[in-house]
C-alpha positions as CSV (number, residue, x, y, z in Angstrom):
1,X,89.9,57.9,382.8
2,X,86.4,57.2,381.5
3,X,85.4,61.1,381.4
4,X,89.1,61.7,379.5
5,X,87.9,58.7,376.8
6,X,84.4,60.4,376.4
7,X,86.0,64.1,376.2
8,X,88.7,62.7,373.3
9,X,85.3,60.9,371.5
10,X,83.8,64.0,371.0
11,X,86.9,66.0,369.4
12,X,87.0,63.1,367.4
13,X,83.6,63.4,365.8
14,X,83.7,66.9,365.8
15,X,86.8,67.2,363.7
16,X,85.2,64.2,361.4
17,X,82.4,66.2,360.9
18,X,84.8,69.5,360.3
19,X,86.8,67.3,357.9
20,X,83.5,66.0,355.8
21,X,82.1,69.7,355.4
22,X,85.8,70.8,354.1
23,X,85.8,67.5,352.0
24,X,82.6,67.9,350.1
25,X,81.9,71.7,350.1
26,X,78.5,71.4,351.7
27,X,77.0,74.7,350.8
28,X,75.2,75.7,354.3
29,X,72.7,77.8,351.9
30,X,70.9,74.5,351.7
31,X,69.0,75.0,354.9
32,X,68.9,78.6,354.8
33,X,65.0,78.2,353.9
34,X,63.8,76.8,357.0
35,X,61.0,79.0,358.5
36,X,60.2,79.4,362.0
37,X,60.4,75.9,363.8
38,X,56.6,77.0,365.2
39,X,55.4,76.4,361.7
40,X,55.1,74.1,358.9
41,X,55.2,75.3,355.5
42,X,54.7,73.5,352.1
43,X,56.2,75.2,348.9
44,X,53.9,73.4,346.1
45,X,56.1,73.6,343.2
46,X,54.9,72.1,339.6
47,X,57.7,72.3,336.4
48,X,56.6,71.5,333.1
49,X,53.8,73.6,331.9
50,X,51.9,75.1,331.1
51,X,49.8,72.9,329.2
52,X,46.4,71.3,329.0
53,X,46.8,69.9,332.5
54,X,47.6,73.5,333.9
55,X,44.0,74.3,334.2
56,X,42.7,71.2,336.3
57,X,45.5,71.9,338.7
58,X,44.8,75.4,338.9
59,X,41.0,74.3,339.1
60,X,41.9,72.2,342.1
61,X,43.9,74.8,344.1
62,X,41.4,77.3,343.8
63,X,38.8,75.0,345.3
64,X,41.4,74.1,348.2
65,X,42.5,78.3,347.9
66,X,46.2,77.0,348.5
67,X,48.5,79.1,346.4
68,X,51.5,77.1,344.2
69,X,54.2,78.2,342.1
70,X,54.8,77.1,338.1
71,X,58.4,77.0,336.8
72,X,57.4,77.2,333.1
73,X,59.1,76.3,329.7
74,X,59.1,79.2,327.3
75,X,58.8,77.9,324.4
76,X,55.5,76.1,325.5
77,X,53.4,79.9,325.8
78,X,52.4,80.3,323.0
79,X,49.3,79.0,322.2
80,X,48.6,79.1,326.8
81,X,49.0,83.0,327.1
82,X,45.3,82.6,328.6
83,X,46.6,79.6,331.3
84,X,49.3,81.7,332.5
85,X,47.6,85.0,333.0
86,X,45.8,83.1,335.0
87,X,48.1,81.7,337.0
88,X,49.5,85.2,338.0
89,X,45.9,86.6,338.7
90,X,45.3,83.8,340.7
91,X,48.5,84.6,343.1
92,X,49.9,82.0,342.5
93,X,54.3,82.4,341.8
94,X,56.4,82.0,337.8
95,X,59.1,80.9,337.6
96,X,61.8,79.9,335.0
97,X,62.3,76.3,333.3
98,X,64.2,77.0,330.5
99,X,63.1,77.8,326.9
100,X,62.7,74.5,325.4
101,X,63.7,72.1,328.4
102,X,66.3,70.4,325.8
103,X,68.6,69.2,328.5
104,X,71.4,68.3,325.8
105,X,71.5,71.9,324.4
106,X,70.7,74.1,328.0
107,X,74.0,72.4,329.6
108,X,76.1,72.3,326.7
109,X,77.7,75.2,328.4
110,X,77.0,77.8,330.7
111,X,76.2,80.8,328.2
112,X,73.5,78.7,326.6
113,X,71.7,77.7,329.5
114,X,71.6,81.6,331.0
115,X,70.4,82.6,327.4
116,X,67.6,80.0,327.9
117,X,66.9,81.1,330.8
118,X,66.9,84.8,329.8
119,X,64.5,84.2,326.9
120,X,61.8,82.0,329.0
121,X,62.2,85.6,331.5
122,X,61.4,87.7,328.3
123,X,58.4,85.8,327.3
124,X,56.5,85.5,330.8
125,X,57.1,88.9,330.6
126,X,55.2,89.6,327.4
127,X,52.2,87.9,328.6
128,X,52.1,88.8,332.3
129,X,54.1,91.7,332.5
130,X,55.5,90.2,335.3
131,X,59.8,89.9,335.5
132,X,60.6,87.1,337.6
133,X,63.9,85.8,338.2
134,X,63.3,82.2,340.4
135,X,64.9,79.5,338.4
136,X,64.3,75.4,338.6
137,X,67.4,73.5,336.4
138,X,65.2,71.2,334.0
139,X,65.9,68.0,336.0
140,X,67.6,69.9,339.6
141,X,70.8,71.1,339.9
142,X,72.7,68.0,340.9
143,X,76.1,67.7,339.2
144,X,75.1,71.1,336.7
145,X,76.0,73.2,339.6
146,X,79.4,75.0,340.8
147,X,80.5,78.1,342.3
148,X,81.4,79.8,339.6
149,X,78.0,79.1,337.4
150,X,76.7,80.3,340.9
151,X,78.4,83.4,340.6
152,X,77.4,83.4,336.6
153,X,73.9,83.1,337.7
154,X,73.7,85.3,340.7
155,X,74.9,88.3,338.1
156,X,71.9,87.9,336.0
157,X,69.4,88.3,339.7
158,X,68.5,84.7,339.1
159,X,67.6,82.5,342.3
160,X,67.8,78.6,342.1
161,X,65.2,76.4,343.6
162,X,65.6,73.0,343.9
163,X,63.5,70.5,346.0
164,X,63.4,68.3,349.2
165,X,60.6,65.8,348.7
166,X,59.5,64.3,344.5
167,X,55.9,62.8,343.7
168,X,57.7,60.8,340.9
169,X,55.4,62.0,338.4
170,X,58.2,63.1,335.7
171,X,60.0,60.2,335.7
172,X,56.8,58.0,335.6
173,X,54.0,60.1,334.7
174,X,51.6,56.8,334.5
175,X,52.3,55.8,338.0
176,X,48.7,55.6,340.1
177,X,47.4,58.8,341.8
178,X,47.4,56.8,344.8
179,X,51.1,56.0,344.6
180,X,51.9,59.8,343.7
181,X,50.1,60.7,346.9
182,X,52.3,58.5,348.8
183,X,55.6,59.8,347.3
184,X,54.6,63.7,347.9
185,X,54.3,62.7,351.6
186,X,57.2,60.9,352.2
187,X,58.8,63.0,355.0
188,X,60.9,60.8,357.3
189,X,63.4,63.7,357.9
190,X,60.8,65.6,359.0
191,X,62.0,68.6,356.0
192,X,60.7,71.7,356.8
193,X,59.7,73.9,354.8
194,X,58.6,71.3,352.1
195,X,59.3,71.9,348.5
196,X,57.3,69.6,346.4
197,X,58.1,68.7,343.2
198,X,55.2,68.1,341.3
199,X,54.9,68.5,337.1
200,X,51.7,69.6,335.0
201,X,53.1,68.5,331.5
202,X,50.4,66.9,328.7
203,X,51.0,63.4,330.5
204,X,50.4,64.3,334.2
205,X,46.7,63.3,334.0
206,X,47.4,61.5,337.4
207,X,49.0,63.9,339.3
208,X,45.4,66.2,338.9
209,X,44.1,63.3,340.4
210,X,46.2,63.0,343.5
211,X,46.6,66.5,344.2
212,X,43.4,67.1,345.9
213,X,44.5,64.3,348.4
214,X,47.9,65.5,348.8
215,X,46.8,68.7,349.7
216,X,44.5,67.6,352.0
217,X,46.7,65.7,353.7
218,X,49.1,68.5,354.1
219,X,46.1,70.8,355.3
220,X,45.3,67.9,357.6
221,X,48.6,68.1,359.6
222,X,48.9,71.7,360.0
223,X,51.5,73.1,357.1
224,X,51.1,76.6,355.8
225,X,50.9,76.6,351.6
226,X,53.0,79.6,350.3
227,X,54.9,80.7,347.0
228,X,58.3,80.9,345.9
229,X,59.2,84.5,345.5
230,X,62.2,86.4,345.3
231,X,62.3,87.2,348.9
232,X,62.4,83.4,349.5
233,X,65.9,82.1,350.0
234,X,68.1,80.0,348.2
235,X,67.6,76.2,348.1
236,X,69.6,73.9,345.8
237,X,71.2,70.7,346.1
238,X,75.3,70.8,347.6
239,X,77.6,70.8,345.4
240,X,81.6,70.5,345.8
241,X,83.4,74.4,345.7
């Protein structure tokens, strides 16, 4: 009798758990990034630039020769077309963070945001000669995201990257290097690969001081620094079908 109870427990929660993935429309692409369970990989990931902080972090990484990659506004090139040259001939990975990062506007509807996204494409392009087509939504993909904007998006080439672990530092720029180095190693759920999301905007002074510690720390325990590229998969938050 006790073997017949445990056998109808388990149907039980395995047609809960059947019932929840239905419910929500989990995408499974979420975990299709995980890497080889023998290693630990860190995607270092910063959004915002480039700007005059762009330098110190690329300073920093060259001294720690990890390689990152820079989801960039457009409209913010101009001016920085030395910064990101450097960036590329540095190996480190571009990618695309809108034009103008004018939230209001990009997701007033579909069209406008791939148009945005199109035109920061067309001017790392004229400065790097390089055509990439990895995408970050200007504040993640939470709630902006369906499958048919998928389908919209996957038409253009475009890949979405989201993130599994924030520093903080774009919602509270100010906040104490030491505080941003906690939050860019919180890992209790053991993700692997990490994809940190980091920023190097005009007001990230702080993060260029916690990054040397972060990566140190990440160095420290074994992980594997690489790029996003476009033969890296898919990662983006779930969203209902």
């Amino acid at each position: 009798m006790r073997k017949f109870l445990i056998k109808i427990c388990i149907i039980f929660i395995f047609i809960c758990s059947l019932f929840i993935t239905n419910v929500y429309g989990f995408d499974k692409k979420i975990e299709a990034i995980d890497d080889s369970k023998d290693s630990k990989i860190i995607y270092l990931t910063f959004d915002d630039g480039p700007s005059c902080n762009t330098g110190s972090i690329l300073n920093t990484l060259k001294t720690y020769d990890v390689k990152a990659t820079f989801f960039l506004i457009g409209n913010q090139i101009q001016g920085q077309e030395a910064i990101v040259k450097r960036i590329v001939n540095e190996g480190h990975s571009v990618g695309l963070h809108s034009y103008t990062h004018k939230t209001k506007s990009i997701y007033s509807n579909n069209e406008r945001f791939i148009d945005e996204m199109l035109k920061c494409q067309d001017e790392i392009y004229r400065v790097t000669g390089v055509k990439t087509n990895i995408i970050r939504f200007p504040c993640g993909s939470a709630k902006r995201l369906n499958s048919g904007f998928k389908e919209k998006l996957e038409y253009q080439g475009f890949k979405i990257y989201d993130w599994n672990i924030d520093s903080g530092d774009g919602i509270k720029p100010k906040t104490a290097p030491d505080r941003l180095f906690k939050r860019s190693i919180e890992n209790k759920m053991g993700k692997n690969p990490v994809i940190l999301l980091m920023h190097c905007d005009y007001c990230q002074k702080n993060t260029c001081k916690a990054l040397p510690k972060v990566i140190k720390f990440y160095k420290d325990k074994g992980y594997e620094f690489k790029v996003i590229d476009k033969s890296t998969p898919e990662y983006y938050f779930p969203f209902k079908k």
